[in-house]
C-alpha positions in Angstrom: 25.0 -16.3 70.3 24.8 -15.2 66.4 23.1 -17.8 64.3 24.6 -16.8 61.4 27.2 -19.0 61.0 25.5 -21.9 62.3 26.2 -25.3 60.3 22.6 -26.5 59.4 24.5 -29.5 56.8 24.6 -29.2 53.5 23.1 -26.9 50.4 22.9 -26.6 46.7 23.4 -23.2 45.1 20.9 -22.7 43.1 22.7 -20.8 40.4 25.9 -23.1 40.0 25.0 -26.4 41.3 27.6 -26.7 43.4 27.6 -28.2 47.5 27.5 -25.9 49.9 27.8 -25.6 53.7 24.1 -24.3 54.7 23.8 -21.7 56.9 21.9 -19.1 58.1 23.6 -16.6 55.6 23.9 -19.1 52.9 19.8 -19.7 53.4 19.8 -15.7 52.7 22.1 -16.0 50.0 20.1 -18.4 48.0 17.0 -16.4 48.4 18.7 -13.6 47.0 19.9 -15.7 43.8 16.5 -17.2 43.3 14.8 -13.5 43.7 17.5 -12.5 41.0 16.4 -15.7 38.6 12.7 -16.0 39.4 11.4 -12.3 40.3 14.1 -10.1 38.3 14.5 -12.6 35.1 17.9 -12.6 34.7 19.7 -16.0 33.3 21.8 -18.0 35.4 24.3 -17.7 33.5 24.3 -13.5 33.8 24.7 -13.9 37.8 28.3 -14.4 38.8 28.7 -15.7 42.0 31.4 -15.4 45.2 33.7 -13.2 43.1 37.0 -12.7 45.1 38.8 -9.6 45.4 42.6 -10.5 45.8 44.4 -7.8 47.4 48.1 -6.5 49.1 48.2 -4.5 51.8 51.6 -3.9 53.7 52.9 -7.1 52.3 50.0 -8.9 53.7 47.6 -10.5 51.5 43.7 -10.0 51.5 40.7 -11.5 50.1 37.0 -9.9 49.7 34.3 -11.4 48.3 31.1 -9.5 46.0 28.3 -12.4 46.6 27.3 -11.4 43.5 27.8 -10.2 40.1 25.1 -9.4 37.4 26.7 -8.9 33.7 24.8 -8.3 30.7 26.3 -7.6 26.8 29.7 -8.5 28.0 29.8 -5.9 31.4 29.7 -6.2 34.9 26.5 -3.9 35.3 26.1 -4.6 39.3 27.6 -6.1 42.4 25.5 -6.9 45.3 26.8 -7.7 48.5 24.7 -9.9 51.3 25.3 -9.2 54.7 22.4 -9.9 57.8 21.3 -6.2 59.5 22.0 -2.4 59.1 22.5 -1.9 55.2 24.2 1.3 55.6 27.2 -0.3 57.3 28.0 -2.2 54.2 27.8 0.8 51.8 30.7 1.6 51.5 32.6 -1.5 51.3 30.0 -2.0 48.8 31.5 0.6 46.8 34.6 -0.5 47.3 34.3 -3.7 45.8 32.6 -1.9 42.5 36.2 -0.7 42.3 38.3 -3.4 43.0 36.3 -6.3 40.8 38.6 -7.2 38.3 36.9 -5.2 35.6 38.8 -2.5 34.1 35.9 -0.1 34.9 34.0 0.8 37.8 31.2 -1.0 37.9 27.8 1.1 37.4 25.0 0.2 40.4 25.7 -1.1 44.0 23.1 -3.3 45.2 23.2 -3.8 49.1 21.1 -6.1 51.2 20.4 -8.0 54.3 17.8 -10.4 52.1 14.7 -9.0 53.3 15.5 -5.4 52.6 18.1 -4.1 49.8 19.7 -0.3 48.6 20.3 0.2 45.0 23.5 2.5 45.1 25.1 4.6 42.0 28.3 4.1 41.8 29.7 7.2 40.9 28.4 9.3 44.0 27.7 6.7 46.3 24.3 7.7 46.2 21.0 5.6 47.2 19.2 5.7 43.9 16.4 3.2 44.7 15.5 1.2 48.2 13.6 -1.9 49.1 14.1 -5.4 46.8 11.4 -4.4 44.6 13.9 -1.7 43.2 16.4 -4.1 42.1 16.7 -3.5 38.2 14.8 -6.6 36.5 17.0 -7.8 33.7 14.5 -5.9 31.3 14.8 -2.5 33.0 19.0 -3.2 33.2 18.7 -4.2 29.4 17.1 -0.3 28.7 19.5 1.3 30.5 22.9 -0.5 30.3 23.8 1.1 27.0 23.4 4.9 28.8 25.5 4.4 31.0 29.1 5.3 31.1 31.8 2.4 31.6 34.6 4.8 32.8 37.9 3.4 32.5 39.9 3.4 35.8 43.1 4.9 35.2 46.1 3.2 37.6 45.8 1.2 41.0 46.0 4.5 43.0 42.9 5.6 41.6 41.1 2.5 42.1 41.4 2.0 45.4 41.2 5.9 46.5 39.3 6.9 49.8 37.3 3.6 49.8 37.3 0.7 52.6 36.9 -2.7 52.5 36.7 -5.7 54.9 38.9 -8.5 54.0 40.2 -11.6 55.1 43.8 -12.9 55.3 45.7 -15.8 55.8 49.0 -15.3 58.1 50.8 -18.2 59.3 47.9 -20.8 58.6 45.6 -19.5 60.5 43.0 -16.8 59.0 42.0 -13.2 60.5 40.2 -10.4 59.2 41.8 -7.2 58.5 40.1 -3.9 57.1 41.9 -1.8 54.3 41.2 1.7 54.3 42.2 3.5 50.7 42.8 7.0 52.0 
C-alpha cells in the first residue's frame, strides 16, 4: 500500500500560510519550499506555488499542476515539479509544463525532484545541467545569470505544446480521472 497519499490531518504551507491536508507528499513538498526559503535565499514572495495548467484535449478538459514557480525581475526563471521516486520519469512532463505555464515564454531551467534528490534541467534541450539539491540555483547564483538568458517568445499554441507530454487530471461527469496528453 503507497503511503503517499495517506491523510496524516492537517498542515500549514510554509510559503502561503494557507491549511493544508498533510500527507506524505505534502511533508515532501514543504521541505522542498523551506530548502528553497532557508538554504537557496529566495523570498517568499519569489516562489509561486501549485500553479495550474488548464488545458483542452478532444473537448475534454485537463488540469496539471507545477508545485512550484521561482520568478525573479518580473520572469518565471524555474518550475520544479515534486514527485516521490525515479526523477527521470518526471522529465519530461517537467518540460512540458515549462511550456504550458501561462507565461508567454518558455521558461528557462527545469528543476525535478523526489525531495531528497533533484535534476536541474535546461529547458531548451532537455538537458541535465546540474544534479543533486545542492545544485539548485540559490537566488544569488539565479540573480547573476537571469539577465543572460534568453526569454524566447513562443510563437502560437501549436508550438507550445509540440512533441511534449504531460499528466493531467480531468473532471468528466463529477467524478475525476487522470488522462495523459501527448503533444506529438
Amino acid at each position: 500500500m503507497s503511503t503517499s497519499h495517506l491523510m496524516l490531518g492537517r498542515a500549514v504551507d510554509c510559503i502561503t500560510g494557507k491549511v493544508l491536508v498533510d500527507t506524505h507528499d505534502e511533508r515532501a513538498r514543504q521541505k522542498i519550499a523551506r530548502f528553497l526559503v532557508e538554504e537557496k535565499a529566495y523570498s517568499k514572495d519569489e516562489v509561486e506555488v501549485r500553479q495550474e495548467i488548464d488545458l483542452t484535449l478532444d473537448n475534454d478538459r485537463g488540469t496539471g499542476r507545477v508545485d512550484f514557480v521561482i520568478r525573479l525581475a518580473d520572469k518565471a526563471y524555474a518550475v520544479t515539479i515534486f514527485g516521490p521516486g525515479s526523477l527521470v520519469s518526471r522529465e519530461r512532463s517537467a518540460l512540458t509544463a515549462a511550456r504550458l505555464l501561462k507565461e508567454e515564454y518558455v521558461v528557462p531551467f527545469v528543476i525535478v525532484t523526489n525531495g531528497a534528490d533533484a535534476e536541474v534541467l535546461e529547458r531548451a534541450f532537455g538537458k541535465v545541467a546540474a544534479m543533486g539539491l545542492d545544485a539548485i540555483p540559490s537566488k544569488a547564483e539565479a540573480l547573476r545569470t537571469i539577465e543572460d538568458l534568453s526569454f524566447d517568445r513562443i510563437s502560437g499554441d501549436g508550438n507550445r505544446k509540440k512533441g511534449f507530454f504531460l499528466p493531467l487530471t480531468s473532471s468528466l461527469n463529477g467524478g475525476a480521472k487522470s488522462l495523459c496528453a501527448v503533444f506529438n
